[in-house]
N, C-alpha and C positions, 0 to 999 in steps of 0.2 A: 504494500500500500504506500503510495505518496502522501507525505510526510512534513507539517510544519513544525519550527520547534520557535517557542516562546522563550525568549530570553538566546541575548547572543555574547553571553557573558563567559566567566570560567566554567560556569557547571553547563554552561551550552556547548562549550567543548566537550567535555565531557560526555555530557549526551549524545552530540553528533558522532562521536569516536565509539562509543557502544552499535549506537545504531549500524553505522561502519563496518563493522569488527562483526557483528552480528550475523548482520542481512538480514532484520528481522523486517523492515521497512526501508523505503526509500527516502533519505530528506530534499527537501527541493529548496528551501527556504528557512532564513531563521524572521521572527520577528521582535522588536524590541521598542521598551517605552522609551527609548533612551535616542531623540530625533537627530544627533549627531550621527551617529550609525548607519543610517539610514542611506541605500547605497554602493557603504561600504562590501569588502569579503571576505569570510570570518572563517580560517580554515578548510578556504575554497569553498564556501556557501556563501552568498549573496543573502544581505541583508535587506528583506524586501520592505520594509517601512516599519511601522508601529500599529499596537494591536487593535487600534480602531479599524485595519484593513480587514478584520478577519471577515467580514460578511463579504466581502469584495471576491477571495482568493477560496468561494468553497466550489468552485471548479478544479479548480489549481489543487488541490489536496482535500482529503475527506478527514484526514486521520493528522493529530497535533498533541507531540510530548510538551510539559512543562516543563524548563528546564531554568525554573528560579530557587533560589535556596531558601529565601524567605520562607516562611512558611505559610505567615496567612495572606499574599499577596499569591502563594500558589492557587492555595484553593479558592482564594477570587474570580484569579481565572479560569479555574476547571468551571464554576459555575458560568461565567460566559460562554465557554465552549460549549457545555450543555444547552446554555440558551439557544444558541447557533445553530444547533445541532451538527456538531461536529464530534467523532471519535475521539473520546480521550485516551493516548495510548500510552505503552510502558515502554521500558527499553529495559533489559537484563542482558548481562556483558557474559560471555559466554563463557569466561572465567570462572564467574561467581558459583557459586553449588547452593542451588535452593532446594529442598526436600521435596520429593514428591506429596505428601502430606502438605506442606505448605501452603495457604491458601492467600493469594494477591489480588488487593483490589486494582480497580482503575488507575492509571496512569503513572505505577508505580518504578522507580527507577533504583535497581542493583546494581551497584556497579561493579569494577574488575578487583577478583579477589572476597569478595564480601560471601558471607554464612549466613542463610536461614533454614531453621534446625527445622525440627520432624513439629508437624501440628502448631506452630506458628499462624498466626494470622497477622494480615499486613492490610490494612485500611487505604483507601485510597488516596493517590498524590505525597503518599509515603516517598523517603530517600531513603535508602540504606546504602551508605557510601561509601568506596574503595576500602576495603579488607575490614570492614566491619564485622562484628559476630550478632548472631541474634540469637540466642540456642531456643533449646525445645520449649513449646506450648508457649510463647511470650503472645501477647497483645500487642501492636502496634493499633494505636486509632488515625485518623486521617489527617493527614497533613504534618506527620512525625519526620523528623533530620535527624538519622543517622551519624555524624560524623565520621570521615575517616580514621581506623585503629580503636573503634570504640566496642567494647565487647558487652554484652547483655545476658546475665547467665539465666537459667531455665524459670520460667512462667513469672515473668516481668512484665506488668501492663505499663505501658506508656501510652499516655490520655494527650486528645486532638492536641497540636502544634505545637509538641513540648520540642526544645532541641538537646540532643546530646553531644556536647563535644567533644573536639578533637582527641581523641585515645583516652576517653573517661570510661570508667569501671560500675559495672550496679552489678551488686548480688542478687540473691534470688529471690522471686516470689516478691519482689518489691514493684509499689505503685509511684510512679512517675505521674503528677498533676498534669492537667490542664497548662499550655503556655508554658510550662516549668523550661529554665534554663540550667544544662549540666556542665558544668568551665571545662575546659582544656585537663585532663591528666585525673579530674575529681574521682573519687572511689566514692559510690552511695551504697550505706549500710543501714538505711531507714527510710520510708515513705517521705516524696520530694511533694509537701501541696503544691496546689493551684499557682499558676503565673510569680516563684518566685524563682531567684539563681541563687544555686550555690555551688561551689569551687572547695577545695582542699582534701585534704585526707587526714581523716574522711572527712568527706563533704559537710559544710554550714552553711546556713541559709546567711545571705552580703545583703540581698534587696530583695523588696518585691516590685512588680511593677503592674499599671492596668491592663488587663487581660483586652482592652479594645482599644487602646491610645491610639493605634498608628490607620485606624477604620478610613476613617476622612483622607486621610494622604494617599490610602490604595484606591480607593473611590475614583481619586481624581486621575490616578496614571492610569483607571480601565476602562473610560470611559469610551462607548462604543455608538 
């Protein structure tokens, strides 16, 4: 299937490079909010304008990866593409090893090296990103970031748009809030609430912040 991918940033490389690597779909196109872009060619993909085009290019492609890291500007835009009615699709790097038991929603994106264990579930517009672990029975809810080197041991729910980062550690059977932010390297040894971040080893709660502050600013870059 031909193939738009939203965002022509780093993880839109990355996407494009799965897809690539793949042949699971064809990309023709990146698009992006970002009107300087526009144009340009972004790893030999042509950046076709900004995402107000999408009603414009639904000849031009049926089927469009998300390829922002954000979280809740992701699933902003799967809801547009639904409105569109456009396919929202996934990309998995053929490196990755996802369990046959494993079950993935919509538009989810594995990338090279990353683990999802046996009975897993993955919500849609999820990342699980380069050589991430995710083991058995975990929860992922929609709109979850993975981080690169970040490992998740067995039946860890993590709740819509929390992010994990860069090579941070959660033991088991632990619930990851809503919006929850995981720092760089944090070990979690206890349930992380709703919309705060916490860093260290093991992991403390530094802040919390509004679970909807940044709504108005995605509003305004999706407008269609």
């Amino acid at each position: 299937m031909d193939a738009l991918i939203i965002g022509a940033g780093g993880h839109g490389k990355v996407v494009l490079d799965i897809l690539r690597t793949a042949g699971m779909h064809r990309p023709v196109g990146f698009l992006d909010a970002d009107p300087s872009l526009s144009g340009h060619v972004v790893s030999g993909l042509p950046v076709l304008g900004q995402i107000n085009l999408l009603p414009k290019l639904r000849q031009k492609a049926r089927g469009v990866v998300i390829a922002i890291g954000d979280n809740r500007t992701r699933l902003h835009y799967a809801g547009l593409l639904r409105q569109h009615e456009f396919e929202l699709l996934g990309a998995i790097h053929p490196s990755a090893v996802v369990s046959a038991t494993a079950r993935l929603g919509q538009g989810v994106v594995v990338a090279a090296g990353a683990v999802v264990g046996t009975d897993t579930a993955v919500g849609d517009c999820a990342i699980i990103n380069t050589s991430a672990i995710v083991d058995h029975e975990c929860q992922l809810d929609s709109g979850v970031h993975v981080c690169p080197g970040a490992a998740l041991a067995g039946r860890v729910h993590v709740q819509e748009m929390a992010f994990l980062g860069l090579g941070c550690r959660i033991i088991q059977c632990l619930t990851i809030g809503r919006n929850a932010v995981i720092g760089a390297g944090a070990v979690v040894i206890r349930d992380v609430p709703d919309g705060v971040t916490v860093v260290g080893v093991p992991a403390q709660i530094i802040k919390s912040s509004p679970l909807d502050a940044s709504a108005d600013r995605i509003a305004e870059l999706c407008k269609i």
